[in-house]
N, CA and C of each residue as an Amber inpcrd file, in Angstrom:
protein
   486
 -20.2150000   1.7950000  11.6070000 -18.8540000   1.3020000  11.5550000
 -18.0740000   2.1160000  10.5190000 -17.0060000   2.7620000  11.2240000
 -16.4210000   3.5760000   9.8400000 -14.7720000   2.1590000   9.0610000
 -14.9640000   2.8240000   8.1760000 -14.6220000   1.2910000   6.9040000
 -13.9780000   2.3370000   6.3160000 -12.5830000   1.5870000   5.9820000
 -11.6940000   2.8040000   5.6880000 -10.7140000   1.6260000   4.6880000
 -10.2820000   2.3770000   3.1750000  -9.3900000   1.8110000   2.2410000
  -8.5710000   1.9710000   1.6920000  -7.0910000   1.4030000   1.9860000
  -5.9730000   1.7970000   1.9890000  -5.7240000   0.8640000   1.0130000
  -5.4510000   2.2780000  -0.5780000  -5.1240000   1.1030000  -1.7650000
  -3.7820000   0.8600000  -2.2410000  -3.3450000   0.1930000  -3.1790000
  -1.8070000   0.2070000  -3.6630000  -1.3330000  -0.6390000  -4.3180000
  -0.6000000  -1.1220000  -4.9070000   0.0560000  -2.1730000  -5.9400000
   1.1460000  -2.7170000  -4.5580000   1.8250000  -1.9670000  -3.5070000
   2.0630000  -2.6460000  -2.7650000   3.1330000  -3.9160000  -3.5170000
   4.0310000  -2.8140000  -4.0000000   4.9980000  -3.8700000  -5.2000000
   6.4100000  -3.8070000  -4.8940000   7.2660000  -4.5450000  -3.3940000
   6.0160000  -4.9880000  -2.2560000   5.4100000  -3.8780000  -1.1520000
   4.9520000  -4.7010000  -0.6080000   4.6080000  -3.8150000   0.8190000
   6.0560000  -3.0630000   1.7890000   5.9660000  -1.8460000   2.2650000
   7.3680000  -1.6150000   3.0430000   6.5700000  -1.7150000   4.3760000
   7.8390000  -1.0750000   4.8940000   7.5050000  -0.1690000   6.4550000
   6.7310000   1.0350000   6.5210000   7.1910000   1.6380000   5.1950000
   6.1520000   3.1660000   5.2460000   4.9340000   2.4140000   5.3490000
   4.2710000   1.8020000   4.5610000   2.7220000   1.0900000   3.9220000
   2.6700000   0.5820000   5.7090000   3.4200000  -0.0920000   6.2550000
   3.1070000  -0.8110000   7.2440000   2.7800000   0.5090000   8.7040000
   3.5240000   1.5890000   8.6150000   3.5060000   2.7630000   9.4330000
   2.1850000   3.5160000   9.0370000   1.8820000   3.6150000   7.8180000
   0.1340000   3.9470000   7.7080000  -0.6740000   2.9130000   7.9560000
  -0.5610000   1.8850000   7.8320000  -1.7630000   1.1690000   8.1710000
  -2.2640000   1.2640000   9.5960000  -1.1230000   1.1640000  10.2500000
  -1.0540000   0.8790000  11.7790000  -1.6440000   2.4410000  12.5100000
  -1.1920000   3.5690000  12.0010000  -1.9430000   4.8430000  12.2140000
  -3.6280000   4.9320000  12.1740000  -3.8150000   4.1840000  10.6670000
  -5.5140000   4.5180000  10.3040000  -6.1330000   3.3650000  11.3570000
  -5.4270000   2.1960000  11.6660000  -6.4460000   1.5200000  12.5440000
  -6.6430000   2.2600000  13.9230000  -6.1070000   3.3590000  14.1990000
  -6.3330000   3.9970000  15.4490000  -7.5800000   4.8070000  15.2340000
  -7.8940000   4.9800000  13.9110000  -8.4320000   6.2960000  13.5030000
 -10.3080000   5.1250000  13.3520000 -10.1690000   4.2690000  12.6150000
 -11.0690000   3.3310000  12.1350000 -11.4960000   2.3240000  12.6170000
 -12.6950000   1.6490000  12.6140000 -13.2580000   0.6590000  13.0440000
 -12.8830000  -0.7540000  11.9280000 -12.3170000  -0.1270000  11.0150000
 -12.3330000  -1.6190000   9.7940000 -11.2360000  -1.3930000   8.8270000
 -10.1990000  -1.7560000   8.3660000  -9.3890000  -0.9780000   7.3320000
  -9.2630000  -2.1810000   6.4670000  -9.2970000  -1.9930000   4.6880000
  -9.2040000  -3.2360000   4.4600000  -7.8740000  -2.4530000   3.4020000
  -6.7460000  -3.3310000   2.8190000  -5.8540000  -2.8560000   2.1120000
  -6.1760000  -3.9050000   1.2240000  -6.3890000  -2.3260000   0.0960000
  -6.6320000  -2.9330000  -0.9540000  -5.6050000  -3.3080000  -2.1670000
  -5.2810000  -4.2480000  -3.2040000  -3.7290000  -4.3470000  -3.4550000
  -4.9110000  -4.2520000  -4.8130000  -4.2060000  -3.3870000  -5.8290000
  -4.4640000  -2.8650000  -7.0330000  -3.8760000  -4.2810000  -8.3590000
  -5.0700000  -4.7680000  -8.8730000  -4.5190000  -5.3870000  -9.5570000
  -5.1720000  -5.2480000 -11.3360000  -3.4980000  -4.4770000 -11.1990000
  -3.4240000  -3.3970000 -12.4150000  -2.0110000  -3.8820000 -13.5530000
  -2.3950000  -3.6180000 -14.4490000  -1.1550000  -4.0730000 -15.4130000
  -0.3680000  -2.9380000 -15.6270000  -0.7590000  -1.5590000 -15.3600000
  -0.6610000  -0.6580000 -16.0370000   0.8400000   0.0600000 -15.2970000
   1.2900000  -0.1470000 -13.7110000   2.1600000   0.2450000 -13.4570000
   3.2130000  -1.1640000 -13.7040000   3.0270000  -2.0980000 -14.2930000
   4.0020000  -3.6180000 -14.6150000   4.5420000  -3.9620000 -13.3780000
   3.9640000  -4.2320000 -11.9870000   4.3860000  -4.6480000 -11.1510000
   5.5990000  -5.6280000 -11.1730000   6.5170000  -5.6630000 -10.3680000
   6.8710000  -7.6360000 -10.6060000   6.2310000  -8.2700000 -10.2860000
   5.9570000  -8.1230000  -9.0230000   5.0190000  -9.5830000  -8.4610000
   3.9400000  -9.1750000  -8.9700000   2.9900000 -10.9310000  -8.6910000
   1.7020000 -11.0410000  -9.7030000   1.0130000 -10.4740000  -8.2950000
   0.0530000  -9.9600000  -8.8590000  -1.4890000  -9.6750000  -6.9840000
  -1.4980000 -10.7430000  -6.1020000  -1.5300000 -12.1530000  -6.5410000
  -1.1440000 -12.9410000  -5.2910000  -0.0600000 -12.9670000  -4.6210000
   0.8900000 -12.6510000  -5.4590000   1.9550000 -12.5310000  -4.7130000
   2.4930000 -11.3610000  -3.4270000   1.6260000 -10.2650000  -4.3280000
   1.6770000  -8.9360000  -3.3390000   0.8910000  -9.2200000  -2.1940000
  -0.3890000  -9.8280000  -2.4230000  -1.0970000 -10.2800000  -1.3200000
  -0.8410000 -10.7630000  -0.2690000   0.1300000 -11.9210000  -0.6430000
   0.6240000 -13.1200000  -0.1200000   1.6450000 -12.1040000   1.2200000
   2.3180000 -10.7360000   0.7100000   3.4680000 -10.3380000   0.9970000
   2.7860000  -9.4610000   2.1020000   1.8410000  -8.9260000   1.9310000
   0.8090000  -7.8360000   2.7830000   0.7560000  -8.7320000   4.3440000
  -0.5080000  -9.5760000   3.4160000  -0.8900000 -10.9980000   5.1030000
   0.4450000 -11.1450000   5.6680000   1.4030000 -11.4000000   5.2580000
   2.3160000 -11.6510000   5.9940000   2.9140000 -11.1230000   7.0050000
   3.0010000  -9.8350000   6.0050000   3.4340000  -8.3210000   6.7880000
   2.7050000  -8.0970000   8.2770000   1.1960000  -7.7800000   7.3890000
   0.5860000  -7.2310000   8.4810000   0.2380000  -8.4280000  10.1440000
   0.7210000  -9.6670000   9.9340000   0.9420000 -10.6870000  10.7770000
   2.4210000 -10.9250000  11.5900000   2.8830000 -10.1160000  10.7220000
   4.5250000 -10.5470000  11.6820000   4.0700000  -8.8660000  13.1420000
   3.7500000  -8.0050000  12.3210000   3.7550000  -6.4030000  13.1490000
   2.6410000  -6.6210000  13.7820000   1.5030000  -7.5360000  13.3640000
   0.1220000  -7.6670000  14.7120000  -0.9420000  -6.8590000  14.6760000
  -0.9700000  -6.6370000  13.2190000  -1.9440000  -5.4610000  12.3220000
  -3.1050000  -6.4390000  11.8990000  -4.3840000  -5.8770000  12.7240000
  -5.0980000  -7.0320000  12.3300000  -6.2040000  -5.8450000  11.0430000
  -5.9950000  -6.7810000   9.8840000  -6.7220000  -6.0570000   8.5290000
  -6.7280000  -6.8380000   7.6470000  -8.2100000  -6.0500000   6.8980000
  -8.7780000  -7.5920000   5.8890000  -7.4500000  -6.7560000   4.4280000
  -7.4460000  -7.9950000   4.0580000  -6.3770000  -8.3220000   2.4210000
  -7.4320000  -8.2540000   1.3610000  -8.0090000  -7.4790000   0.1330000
  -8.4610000  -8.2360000  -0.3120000  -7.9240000  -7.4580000  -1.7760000
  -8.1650000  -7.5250000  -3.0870000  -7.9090000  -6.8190000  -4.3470000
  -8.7170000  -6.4170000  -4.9720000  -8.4940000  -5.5610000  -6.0700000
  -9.4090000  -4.9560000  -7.0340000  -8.9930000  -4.5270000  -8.5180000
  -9.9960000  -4.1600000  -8.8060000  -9.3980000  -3.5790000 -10.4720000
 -11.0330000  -2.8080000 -10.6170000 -10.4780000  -1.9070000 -11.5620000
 -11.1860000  -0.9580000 -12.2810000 -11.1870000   0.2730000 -11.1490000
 -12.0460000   1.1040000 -11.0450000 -11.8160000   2.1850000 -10.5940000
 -12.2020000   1.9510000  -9.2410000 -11.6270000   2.6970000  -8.0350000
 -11.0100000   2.7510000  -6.9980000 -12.4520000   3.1200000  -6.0080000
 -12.8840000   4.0370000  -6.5510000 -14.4220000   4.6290000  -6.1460000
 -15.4230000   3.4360000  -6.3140000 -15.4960000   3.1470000  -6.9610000
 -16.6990000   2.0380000  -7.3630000 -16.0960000   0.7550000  -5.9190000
 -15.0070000   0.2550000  -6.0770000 -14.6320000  -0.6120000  -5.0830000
 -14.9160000  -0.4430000  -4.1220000 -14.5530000   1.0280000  -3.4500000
 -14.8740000   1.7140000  -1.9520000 -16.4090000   1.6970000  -1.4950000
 -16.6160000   2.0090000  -2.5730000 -18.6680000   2.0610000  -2.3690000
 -19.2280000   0.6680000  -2.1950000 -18.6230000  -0.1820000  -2.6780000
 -18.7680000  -1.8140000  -2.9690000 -18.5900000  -2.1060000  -1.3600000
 -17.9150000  -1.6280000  -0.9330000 -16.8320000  -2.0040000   0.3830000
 -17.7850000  -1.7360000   1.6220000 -18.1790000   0.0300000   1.0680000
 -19.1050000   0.5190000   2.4290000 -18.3680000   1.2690000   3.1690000
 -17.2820000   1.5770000   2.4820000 -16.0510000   2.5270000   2.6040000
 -16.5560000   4.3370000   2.7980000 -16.1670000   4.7980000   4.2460000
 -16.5640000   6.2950000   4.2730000 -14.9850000   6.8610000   3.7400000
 -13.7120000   6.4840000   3.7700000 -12.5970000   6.7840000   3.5850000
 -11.7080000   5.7960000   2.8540000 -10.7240000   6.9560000   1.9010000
  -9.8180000   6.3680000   1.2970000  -8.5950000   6.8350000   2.0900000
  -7.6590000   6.3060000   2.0110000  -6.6520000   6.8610000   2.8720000
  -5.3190000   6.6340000   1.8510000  -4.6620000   7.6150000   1.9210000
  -3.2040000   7.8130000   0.9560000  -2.0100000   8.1230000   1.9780000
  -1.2010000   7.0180000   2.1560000   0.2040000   8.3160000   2.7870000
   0.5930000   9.1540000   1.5050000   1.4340000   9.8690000   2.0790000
   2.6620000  10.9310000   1.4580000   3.7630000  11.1520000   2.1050000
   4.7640000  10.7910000   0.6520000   5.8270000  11.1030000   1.5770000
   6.3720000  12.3940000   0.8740000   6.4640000  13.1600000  -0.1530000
   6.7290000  14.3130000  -0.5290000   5.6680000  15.1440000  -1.1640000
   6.2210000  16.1860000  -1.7790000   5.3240000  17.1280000  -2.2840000
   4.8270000  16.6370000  -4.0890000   6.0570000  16.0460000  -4.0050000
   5.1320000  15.2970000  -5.7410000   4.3770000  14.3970000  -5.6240000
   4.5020000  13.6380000  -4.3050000   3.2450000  12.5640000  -3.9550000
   2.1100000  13.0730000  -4.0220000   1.8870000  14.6080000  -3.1370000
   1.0150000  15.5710000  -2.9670000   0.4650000  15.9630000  -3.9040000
   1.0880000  15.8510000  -5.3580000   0.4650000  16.8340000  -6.4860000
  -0.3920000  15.7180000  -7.1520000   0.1880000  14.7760000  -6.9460000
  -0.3190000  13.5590000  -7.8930000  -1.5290000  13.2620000  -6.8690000
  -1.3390000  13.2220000  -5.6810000  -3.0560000  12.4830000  -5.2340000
  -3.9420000  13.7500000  -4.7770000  -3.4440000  14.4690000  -4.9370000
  -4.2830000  15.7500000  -4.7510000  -5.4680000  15.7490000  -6.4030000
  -4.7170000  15.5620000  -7.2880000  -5.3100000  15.5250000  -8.5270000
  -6.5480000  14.1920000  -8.6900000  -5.6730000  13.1300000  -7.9220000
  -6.8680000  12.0830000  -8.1850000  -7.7480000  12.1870000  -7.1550000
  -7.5820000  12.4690000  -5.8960000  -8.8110000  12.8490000  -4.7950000
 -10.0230000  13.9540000  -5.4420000  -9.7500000  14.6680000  -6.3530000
 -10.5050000  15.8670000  -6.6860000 -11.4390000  15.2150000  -7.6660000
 -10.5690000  14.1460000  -8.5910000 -11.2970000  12.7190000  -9.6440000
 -12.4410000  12.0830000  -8.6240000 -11.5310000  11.4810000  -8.0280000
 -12.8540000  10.3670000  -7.3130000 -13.8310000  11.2460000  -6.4850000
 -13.5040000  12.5770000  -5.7060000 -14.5100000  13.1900000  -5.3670000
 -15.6500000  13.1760000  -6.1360000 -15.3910000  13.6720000  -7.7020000
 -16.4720000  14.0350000  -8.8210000 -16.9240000  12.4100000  -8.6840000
 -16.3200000  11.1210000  -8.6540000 -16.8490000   9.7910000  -8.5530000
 -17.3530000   9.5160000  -7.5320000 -17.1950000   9.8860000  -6.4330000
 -18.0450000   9.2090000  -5.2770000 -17.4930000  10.7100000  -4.4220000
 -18.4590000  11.4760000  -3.9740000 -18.6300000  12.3000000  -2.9260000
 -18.9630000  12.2600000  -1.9390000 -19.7320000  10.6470000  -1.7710000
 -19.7780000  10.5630000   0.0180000 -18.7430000  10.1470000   0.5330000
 -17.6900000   9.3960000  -0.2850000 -16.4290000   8.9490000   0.4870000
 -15.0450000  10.2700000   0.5600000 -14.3360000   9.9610000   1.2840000
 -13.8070000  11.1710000   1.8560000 -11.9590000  10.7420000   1.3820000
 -11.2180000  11.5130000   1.0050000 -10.1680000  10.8810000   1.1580000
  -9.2400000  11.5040000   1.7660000  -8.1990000  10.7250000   2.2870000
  -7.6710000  11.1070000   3.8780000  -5.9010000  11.2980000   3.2390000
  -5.2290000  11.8500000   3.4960000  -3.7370000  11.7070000   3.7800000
  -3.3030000  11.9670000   4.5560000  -2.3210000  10.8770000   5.3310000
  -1.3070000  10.7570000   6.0960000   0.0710000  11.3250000   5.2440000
   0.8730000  11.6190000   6.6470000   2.1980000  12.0880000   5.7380000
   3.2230000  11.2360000   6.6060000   4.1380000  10.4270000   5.8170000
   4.8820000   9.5370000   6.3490000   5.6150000   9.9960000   7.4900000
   5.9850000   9.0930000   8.0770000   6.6510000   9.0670000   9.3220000
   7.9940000   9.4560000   9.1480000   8.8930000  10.5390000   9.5620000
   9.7730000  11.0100000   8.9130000  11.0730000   9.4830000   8.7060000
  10.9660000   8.6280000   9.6010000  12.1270000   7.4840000   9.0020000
  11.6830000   6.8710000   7.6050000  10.7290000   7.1230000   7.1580000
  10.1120000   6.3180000   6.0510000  10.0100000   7.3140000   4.6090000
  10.2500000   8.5630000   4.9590000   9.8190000   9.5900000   4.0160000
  10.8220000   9.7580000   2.6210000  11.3490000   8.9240000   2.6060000
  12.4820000   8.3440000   1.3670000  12.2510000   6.9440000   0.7060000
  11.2720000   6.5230000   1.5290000  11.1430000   5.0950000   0.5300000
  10.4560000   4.5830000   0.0400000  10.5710000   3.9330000  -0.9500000
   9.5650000   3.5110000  -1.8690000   9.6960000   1.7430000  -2.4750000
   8.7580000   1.7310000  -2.5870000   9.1080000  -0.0860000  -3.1230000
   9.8670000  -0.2430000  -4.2330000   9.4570000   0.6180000  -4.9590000
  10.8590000   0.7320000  -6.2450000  12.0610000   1.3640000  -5.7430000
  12.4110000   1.7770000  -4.6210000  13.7340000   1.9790000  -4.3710000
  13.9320000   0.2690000  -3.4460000  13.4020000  -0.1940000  -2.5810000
  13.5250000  -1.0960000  -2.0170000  13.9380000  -2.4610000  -2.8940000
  13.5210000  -2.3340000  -4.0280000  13.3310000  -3.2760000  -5.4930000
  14.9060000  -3.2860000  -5.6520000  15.0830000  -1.9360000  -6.1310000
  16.5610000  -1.7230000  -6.3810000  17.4660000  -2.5150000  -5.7370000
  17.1630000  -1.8110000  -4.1790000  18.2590000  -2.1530000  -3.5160000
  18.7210000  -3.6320000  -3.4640000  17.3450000  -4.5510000  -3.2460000
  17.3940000  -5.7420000  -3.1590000  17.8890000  -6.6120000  -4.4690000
  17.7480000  -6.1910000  -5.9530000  18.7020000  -6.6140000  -6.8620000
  20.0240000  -6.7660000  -6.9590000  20.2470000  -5.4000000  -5.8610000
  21.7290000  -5.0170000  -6.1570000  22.5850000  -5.6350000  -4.7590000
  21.7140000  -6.4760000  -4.0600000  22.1650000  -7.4760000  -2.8570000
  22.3750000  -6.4880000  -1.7870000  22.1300000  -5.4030000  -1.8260000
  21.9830000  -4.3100000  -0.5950000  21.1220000  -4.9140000   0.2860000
  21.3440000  -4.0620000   1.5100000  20.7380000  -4.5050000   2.8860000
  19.3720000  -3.9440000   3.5240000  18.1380000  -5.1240000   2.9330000
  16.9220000  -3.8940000   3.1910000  15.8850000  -4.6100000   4.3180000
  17.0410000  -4.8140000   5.4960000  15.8250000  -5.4110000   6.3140000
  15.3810000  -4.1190000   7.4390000  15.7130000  -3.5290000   7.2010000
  14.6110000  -2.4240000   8.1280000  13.7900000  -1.9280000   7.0430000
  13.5590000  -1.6250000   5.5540000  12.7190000  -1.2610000   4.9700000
  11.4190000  -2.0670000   4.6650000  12.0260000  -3.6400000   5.1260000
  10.7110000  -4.4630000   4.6350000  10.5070000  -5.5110000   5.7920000
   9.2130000  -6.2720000   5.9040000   9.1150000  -6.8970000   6.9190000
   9.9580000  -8.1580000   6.3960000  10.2610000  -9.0420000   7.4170000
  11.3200000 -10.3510000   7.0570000  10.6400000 -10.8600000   6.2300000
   9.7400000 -11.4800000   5.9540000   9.1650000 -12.2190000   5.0510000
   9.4120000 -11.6650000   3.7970000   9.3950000 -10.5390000   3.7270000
   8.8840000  -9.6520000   2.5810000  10.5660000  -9.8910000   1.5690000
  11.5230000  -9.6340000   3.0580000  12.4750000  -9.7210000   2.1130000
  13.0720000 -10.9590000   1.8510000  12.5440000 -12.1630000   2.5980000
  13.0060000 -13.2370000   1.8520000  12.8580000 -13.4400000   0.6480000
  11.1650000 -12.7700000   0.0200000  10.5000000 -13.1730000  -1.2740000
  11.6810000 -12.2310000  -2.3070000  11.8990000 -11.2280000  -1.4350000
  12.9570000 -10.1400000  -2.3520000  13.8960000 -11.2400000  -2.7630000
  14.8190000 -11.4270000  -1.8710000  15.6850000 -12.1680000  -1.9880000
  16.1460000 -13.2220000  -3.3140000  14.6010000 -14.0320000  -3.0550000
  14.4640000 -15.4210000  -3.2890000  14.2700000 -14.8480000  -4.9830000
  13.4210000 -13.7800000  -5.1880000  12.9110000 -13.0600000  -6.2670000
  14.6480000 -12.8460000  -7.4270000  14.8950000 -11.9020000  -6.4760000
  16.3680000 -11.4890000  -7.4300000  17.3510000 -12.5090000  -7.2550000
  17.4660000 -12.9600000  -6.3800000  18.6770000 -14.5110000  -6.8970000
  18.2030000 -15.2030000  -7.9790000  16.7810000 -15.9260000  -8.2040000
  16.6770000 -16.3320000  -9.5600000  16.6540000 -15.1440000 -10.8160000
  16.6220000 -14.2010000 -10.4400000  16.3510000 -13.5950000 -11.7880000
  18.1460000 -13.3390000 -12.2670000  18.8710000 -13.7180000 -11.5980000
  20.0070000 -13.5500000 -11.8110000  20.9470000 -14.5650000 -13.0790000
């Protein structure tokens, strides 16, 4: 069974995240997305919450994939998992420099697992959850960037913080 792990803080989930997932299950027998639960990039939402935002996601689009989280290093999880692949989109060339550097890391950490990049789908190749973040503070209109659910929590998120 090839077992494939698509990681991320997912802070929240978009359409790009949702346009790779839906690619690697063509590719894979198992994909589990893994939501990084890390202090270190200061997410807003807490990991359940990102979680909460993923299941949702991947249930409104008909993406059937296990949810689950992690912490500490990324390799050790994958091996835990039974994971032959990590899988990264990209949407530019600085995305490229940055996971090019950590694929060459976790190689030296785990060399039987393989890591994969996708390169976003060109409608998606501009966005990011921190631009989506933005927009949604600033009461902009981000329902093609996120699934409905996703942006109610936006919503619901920046009206109280107001």
């Amino acid at each position: 069974m090839k077992i494939a792990i698509y990681p991320g803080t997912f802070d929240p989930i978009t359409m790009g995240h949702l346009d790779v997932a839906a690619r690697v299950l063509k590719l894979v027998d198992k994909l589990i997305i893994a939501v990084a639960d890390v202090d270190l990039t200061k997410p807003t939402f807490s990991c359940e919450e990102r979680i909460g935002m993923v299941k949702s996601s991947l249930a409104e689009y008909g993406l059937d994939t296990e949810v689950d989280s992690f912490s500490g290093l990324l390799m050790d999880y994958a091996s835990s998992r039974g994971a032959q692949m990590v899988v990264r989109g990209l949407r530019a060339m600085s995305d490229f420099e940055y996971e090019f550097q950590m694929a060459l890391m976790n190689r030296r950490l785990a060399p039987q697992i393989e890591e994969v990049f996708l390169a976003s789908d060109q409608r998606f190749i501009f966005l990011s959850s921190s631009l989506v973040k933005e927009l949604a503070s600033l009461g902009g209109d981000i329902h093609e960037f996120v699934a409905p659910s996703v942006e109610k929590v936006l919503r619901e998120h920046f009206r109280r913080a107001e």
